[in-house]
LUMTINU-332123 format. One record per residue (C-alpha): x, y, z; residue number from 1; residue in one letter. Coordinates in pm, 1 decimal. Example, Ala and Ser with C-alpha at 12.3 -4.5 7.8 and 13.67 -1.06 7.14 Angstrom:
2
+----------+----------+----------+-----+----+
|       c1 |       c2 |       c3 |   i | aa |
+----------+----------+----------+-----+----+
|   1230.0 |   -450.0 |    780.0 |   1 |  a |
|   1367.0 |   -106.0 |    714.0 |   2 |  s |
+----------+----------+----------+-----+----+
//
This chain:
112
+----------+----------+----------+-----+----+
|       c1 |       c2 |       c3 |   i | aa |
+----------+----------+----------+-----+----+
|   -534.7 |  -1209.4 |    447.0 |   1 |  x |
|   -548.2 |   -974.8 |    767.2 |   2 |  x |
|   -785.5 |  -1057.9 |   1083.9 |   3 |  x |
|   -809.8 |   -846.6 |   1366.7 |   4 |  x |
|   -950.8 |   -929.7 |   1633.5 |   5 |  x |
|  -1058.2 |   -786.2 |   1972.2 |   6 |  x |
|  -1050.3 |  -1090.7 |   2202.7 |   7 |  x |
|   -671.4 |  -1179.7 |   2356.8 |   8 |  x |
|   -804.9 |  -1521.4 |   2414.3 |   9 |  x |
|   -943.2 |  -1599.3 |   2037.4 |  10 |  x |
|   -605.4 |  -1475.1 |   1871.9 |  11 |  x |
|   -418.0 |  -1677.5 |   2130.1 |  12 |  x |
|   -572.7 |  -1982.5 |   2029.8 |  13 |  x |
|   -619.2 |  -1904.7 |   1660.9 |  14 |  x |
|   -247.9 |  -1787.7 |   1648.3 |  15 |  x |
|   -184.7 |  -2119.3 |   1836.7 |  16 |  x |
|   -433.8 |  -2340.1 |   1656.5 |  17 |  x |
|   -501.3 |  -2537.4 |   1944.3 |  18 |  x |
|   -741.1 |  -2425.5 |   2241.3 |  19 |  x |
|   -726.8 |  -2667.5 |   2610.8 |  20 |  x |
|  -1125.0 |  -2607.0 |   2623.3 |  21 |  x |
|  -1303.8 |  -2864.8 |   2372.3 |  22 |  x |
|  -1558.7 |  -2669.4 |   2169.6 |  23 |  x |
|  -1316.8 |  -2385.2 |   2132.8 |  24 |  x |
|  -1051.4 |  -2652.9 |   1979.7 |  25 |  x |
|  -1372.0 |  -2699.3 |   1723.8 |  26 |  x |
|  -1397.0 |  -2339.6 |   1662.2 |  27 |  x |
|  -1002.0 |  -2322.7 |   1585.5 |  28 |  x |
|  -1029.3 |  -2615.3 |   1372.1 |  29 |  x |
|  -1319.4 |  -2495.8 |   1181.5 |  30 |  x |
|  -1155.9 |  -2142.8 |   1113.1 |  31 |  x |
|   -855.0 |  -2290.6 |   1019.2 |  32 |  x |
|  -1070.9 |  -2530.7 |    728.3 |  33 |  x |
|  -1210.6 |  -2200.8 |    642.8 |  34 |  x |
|   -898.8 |  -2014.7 |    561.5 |  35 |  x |
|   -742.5 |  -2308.2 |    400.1 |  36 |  x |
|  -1091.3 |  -2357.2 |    163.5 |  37 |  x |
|  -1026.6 |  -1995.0 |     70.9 |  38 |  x |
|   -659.9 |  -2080.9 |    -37.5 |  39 |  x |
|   -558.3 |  -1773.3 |    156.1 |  40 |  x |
|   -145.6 |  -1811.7 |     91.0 |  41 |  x |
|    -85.3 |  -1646.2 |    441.8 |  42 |  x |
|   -249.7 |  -1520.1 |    737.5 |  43 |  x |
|   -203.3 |  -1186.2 |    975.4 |  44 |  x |
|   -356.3 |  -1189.2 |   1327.9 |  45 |  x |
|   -355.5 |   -877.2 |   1533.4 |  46 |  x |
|   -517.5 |   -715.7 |   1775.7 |  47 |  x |
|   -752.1 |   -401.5 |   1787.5 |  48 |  x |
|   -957.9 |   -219.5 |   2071.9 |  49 |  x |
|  -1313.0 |   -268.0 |   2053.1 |  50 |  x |
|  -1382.8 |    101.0 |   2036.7 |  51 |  x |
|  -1171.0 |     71.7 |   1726.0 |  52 |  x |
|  -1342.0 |   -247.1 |   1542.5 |  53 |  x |
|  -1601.1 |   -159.0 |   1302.3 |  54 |  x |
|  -1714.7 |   -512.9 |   1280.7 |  55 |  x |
|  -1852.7 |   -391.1 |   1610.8 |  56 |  x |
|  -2069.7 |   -186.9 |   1494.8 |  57 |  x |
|  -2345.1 |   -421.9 |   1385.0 |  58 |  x |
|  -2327.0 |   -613.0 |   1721.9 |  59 |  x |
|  -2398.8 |   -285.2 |   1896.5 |  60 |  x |
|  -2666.9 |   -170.4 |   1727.6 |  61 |  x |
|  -2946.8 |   -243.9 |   1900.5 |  62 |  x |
|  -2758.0 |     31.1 |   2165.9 |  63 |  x |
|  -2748.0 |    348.2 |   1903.8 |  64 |  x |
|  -3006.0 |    584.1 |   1866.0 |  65 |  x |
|  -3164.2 |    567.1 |   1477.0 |  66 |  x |
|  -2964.8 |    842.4 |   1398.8 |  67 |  x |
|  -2632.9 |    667.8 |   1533.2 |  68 |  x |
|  -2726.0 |    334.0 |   1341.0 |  69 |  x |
|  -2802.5 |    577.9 |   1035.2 |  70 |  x |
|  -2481.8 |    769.6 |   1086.6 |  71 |  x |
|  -2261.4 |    396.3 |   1118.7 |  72 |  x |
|  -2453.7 |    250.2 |    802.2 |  73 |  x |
|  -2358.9 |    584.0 |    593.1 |  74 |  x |
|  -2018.3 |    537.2 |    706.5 |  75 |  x |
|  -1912.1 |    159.9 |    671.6 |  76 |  x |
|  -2179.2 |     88.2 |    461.6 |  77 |  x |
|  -2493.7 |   -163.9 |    359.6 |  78 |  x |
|  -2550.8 |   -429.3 |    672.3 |  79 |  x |
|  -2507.7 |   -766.1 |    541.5 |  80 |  x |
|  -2648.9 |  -1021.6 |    690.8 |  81 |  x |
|  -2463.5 |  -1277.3 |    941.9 |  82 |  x |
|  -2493.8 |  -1679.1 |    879.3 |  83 |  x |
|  -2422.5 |  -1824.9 |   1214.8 |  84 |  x |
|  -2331.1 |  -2209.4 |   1186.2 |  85 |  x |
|  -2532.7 |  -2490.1 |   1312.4 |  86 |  x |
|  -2271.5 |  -2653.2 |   1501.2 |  87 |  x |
|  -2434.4 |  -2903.6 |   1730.9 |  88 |  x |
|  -2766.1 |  -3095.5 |   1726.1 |  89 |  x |
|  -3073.0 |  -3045.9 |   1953.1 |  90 |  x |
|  -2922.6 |  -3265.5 |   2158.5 |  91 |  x |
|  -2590.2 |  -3092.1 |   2205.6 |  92 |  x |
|  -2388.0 |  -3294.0 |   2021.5 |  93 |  x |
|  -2123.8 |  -3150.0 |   1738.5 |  94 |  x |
|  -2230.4 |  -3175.4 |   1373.6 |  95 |  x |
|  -1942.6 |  -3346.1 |   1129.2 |  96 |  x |
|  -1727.7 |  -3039.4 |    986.0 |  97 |  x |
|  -1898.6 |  -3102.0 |    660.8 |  98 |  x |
|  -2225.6 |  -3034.2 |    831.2 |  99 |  x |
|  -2105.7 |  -2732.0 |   1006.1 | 100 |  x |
|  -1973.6 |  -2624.3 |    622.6 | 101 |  x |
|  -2258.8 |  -2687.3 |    450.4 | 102 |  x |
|  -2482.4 |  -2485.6 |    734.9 | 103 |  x |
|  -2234.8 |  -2168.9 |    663.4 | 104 |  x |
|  -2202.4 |  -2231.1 |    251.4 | 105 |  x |
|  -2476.8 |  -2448.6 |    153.4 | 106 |  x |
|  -2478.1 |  -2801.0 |    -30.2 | 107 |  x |
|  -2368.2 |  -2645.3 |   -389.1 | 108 |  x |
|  -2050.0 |  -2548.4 |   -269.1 | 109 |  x |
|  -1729.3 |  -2701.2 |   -492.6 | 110 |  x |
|  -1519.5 |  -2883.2 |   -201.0 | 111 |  x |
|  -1252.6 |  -2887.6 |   -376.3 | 112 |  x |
+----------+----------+----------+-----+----+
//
């Protein structure tokens, strides 16, 4: 499995697996339950520029021109939607990894 990422600081602290700032730890944690739920047998972390990411693209759409977002989608492809966890309450406190699972896979998931 590769993963590149454009953020020093997240592949320090993924590389790492442990973050000093609380809800970051979380994040680690919860990436690392991901990758092992996958059964991915090994793991490659590496850098790349931002002007060179095409997961990029989606975040920056909303700056292209309809032709630009036209000319990206032709390119990489059909935009698929992104399922951002639930991973604290209303009141700000952080959901049980289970809950945070089941917000990104749903409750039909096998677990094991």
């Amino acid at each position: 499995m590769e993963l590149w990422i454009d953020n020093a600081g997240a592949i320090g602290a993924l590389i790492k697996g442990y973050s000093g700032v609380p809800d970051v730890a979380r994040l680690v944690n919860l990436f690392e339950f991901s990758v092992a739920a996958l059964g991915a047998s090994s793991l490659y972390i590496d850098y790349v520029p931002s002007e060179s990411n095409p997961a990029d693209v989606p975040s920056r759409a909303h700056e292209m021109s309809v032709e630009e977002a036209s000319d990206a989608l032709a390119e990489y492809g059909q935009q698929v939607p992104m399922t951002v966890p639930s991973l604290a309450d209303q009141e700000g406190n952080w959901l049980s990894f289970i809950s945070i699972a089941t917000s990104i896979w749903g409750s039909g998931r096998d677990a094991s």
